[in-house]
LOLUM-54491 format. One line per field, with one value per atom (N, C-alpha, C): residue number from 1; residue in three letters; x, y, z. Coordinates in nm, 2 decimals. Example, Ala and Ser with C-alpha at 12.3 -4.5 7.8 and 13.67 -1.06 7.14 Angstrom:
2
i	(1;1;1;2;2;2) $
aa	(ALA;ALA;ALA;SER;SER;SER) $
xx	(1.32;1.23;1.32;1.28;1.37;1.29) $
yy	(-0.57;-0.45;-0.33;-0.22;-0.11;0.00) $
zz	(0.78;0.78;0.78;0.71;0.71;0.79) $
//
This chain:
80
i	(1;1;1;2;2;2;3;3;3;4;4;4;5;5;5;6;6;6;7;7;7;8;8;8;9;9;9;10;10;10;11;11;11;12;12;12;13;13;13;14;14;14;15;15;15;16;16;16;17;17;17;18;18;18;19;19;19;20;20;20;21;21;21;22;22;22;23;23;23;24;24;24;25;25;25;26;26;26;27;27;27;28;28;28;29;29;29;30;30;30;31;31;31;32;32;32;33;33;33;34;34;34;35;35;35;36;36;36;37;37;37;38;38;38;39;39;39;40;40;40;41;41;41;42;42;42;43;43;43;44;44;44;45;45;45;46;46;46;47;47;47;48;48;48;49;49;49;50;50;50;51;51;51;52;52;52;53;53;53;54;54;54;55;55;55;56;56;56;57;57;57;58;58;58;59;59;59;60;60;60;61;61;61;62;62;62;63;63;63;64;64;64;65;65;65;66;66;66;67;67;67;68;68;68;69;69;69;70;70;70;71;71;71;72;72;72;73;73;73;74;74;74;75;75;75;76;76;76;77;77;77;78;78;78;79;79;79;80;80;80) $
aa	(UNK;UNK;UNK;UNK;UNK;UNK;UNK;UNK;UNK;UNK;UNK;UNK;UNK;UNK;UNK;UNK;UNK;UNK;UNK;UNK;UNK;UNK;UNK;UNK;UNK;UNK;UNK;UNK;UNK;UNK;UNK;UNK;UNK;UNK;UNK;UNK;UNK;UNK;UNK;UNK;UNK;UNK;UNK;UNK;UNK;UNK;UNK;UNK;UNK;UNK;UNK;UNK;UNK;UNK;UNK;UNK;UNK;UNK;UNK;UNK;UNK;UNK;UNK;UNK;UNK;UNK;UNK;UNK;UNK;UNK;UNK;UNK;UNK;UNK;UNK;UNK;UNK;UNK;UNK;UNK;UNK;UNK;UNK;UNK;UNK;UNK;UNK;UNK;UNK;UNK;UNK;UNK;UNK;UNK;UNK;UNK;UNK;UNK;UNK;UNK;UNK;UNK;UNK;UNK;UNK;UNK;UNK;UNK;UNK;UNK;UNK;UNK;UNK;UNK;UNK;UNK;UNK;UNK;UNK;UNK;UNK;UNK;UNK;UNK;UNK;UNK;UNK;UNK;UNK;UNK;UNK;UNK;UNK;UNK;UNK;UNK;UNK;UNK;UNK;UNK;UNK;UNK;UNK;UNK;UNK;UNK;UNK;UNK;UNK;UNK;UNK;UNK;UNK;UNK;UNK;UNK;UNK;UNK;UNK;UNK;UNK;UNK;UNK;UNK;UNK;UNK;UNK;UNK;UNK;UNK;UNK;UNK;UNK;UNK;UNK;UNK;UNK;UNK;UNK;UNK;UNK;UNK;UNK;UNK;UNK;UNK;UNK;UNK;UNK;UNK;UNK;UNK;UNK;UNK;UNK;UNK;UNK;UNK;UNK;UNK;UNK;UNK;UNK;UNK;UNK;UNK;UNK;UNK;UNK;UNK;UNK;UNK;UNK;UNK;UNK;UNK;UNK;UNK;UNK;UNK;UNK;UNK;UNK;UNK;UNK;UNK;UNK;UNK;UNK;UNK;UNK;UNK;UNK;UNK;UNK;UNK;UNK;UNK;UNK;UNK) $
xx	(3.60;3.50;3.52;3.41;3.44;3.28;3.33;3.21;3.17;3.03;3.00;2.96;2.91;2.88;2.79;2.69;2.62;2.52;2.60;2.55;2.51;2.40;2.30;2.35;2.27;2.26;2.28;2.40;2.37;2.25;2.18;2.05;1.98;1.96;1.89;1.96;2.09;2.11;2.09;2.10;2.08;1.92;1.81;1.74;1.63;1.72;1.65;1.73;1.84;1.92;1.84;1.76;1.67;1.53;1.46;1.37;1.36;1.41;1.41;1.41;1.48;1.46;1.32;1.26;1.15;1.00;1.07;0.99;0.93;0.99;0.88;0.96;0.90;0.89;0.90;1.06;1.07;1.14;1.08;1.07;1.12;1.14;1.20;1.16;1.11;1.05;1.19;1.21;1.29;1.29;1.34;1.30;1.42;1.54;1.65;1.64;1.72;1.71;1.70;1.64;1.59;1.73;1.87;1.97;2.03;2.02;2.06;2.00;1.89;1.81;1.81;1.83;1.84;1.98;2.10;2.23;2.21;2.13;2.12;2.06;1.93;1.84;1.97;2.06;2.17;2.24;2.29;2.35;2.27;2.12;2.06;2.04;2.03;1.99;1.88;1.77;1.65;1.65;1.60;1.57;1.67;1.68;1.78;1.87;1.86;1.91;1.86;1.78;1.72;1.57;1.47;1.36;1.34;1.25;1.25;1.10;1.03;0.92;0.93;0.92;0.98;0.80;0.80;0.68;0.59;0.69;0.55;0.52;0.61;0.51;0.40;0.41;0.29;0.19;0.19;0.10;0.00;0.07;0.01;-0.07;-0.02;-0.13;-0.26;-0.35;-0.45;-0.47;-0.56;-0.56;-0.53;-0.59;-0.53;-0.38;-0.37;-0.15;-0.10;-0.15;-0.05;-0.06;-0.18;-0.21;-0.13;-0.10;-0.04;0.10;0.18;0.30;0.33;0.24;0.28;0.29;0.20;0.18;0.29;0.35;0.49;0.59;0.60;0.71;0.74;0.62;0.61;0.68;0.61;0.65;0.84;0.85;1.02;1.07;1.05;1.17;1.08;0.99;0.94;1.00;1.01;1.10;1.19;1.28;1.42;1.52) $
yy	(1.21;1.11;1.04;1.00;0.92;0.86;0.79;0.66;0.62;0.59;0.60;0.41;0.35;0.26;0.25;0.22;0.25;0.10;-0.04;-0.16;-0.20;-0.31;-0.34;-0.36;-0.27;-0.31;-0.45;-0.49;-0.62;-0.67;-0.55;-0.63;-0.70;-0.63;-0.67;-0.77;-0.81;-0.96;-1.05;-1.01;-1.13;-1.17;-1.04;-1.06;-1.16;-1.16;-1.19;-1.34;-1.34;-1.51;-1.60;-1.56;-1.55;-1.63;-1.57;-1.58;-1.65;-1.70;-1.78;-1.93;-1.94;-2.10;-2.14;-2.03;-2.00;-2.03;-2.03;-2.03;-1.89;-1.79;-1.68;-1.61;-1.55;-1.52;-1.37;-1.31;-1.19;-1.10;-0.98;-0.85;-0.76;-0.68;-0.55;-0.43;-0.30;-0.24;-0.08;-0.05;0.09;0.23;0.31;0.40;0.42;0.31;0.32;0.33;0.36;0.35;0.17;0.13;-0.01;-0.05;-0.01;-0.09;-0.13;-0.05;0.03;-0.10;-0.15;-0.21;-0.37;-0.39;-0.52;-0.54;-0.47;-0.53;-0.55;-0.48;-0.50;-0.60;-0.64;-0.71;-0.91;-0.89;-0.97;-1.00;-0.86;-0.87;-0.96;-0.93;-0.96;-1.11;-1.19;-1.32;-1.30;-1.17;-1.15;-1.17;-1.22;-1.26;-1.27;-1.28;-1.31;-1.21;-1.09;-0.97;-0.93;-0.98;-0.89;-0.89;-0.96;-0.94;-0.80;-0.67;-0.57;-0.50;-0.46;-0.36;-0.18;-0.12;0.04;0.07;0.17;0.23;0.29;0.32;0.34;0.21;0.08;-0.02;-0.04;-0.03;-0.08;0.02;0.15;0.23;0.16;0.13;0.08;-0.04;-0.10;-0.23;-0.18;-0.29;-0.30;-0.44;-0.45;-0.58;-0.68;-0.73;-0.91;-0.91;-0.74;-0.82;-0.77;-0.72;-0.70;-0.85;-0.94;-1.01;-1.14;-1.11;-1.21;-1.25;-1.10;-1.05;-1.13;-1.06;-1.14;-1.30;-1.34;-1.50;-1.55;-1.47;-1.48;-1.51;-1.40;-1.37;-1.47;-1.53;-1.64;-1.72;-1.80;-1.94;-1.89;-1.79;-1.80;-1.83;-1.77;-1.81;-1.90;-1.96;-2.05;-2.20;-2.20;-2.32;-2.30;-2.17;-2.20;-2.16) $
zz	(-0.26;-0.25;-0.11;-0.07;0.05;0.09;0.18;0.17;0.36;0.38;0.55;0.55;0.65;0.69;0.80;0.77;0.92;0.91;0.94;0.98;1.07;1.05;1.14;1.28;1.38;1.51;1.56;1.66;1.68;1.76;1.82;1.85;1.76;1.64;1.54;1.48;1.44;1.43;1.53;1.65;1.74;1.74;1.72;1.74;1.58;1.46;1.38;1.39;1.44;1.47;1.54;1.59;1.72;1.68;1.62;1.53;1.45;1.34;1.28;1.29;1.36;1.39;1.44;1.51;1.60;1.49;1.37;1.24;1.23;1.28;1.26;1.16;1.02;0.92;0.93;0.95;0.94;0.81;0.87;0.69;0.74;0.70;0.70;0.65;0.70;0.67;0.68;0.60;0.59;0.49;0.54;0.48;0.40;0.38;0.36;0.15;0.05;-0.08;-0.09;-0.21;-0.20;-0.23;-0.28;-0.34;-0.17;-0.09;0.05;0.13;0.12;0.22;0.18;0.06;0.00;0.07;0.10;0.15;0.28;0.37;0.52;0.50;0.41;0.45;0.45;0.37;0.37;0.49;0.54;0.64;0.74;0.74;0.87;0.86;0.72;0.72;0.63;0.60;0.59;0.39;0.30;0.21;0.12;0.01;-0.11;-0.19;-0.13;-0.15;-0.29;-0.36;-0.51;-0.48;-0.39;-0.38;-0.27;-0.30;-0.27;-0.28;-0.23;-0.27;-0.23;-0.27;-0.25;-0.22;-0.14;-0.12;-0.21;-0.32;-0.47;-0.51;-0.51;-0.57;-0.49;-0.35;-0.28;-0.29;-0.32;-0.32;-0.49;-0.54;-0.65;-0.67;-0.55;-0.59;-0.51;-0.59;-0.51;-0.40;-0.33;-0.21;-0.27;-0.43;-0.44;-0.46;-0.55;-0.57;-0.43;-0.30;-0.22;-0.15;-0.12;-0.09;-0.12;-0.31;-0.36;-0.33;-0.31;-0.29;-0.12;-0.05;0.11;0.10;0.02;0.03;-0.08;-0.22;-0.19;-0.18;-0.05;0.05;0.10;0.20;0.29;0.23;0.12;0.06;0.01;-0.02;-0.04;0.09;0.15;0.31;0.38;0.35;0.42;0.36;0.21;0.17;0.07;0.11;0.04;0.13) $
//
């Protein structure tokens, strides 16, 4: 058994350290497994580490729940 590591770019922390304060409301988009992307998204600062969307949920909604889901997104990291 054995195990790899391949953590975030420091560009990409400096660049999302960066941002934030800036008030701009950043996401993350990967092609990484969702258990995989929720830990970076940690690393990075970027959301709560259990909120997630995988590319078959989004294939499933239609415009008002993806709609619903963005606006959301916003209001979590906009006030917690």
């Amino acid at each position: 058994m054995f195990g790899i590591i391949d953590p975030p770019r420091d560009e990409a922390l400096a660049a999302v350290s960066r941002c934030q304060p800036a008030g701009t409301l950043v996401k993350m988009i990967t092609g990484d497994h969702v258990v995989t992307a929720r830990a970076i998204g940690v690393q990075l600062g970027i959301g709560n580490g259990q909120a997630a969307l995988t590319g078959s949920n989004l294939e499933k909604m239609d415009e008002t729940q993806l709609q619903r889901m963005v606006t959301i997104a916003w209001q979590q990291q906009k006030f917690t």
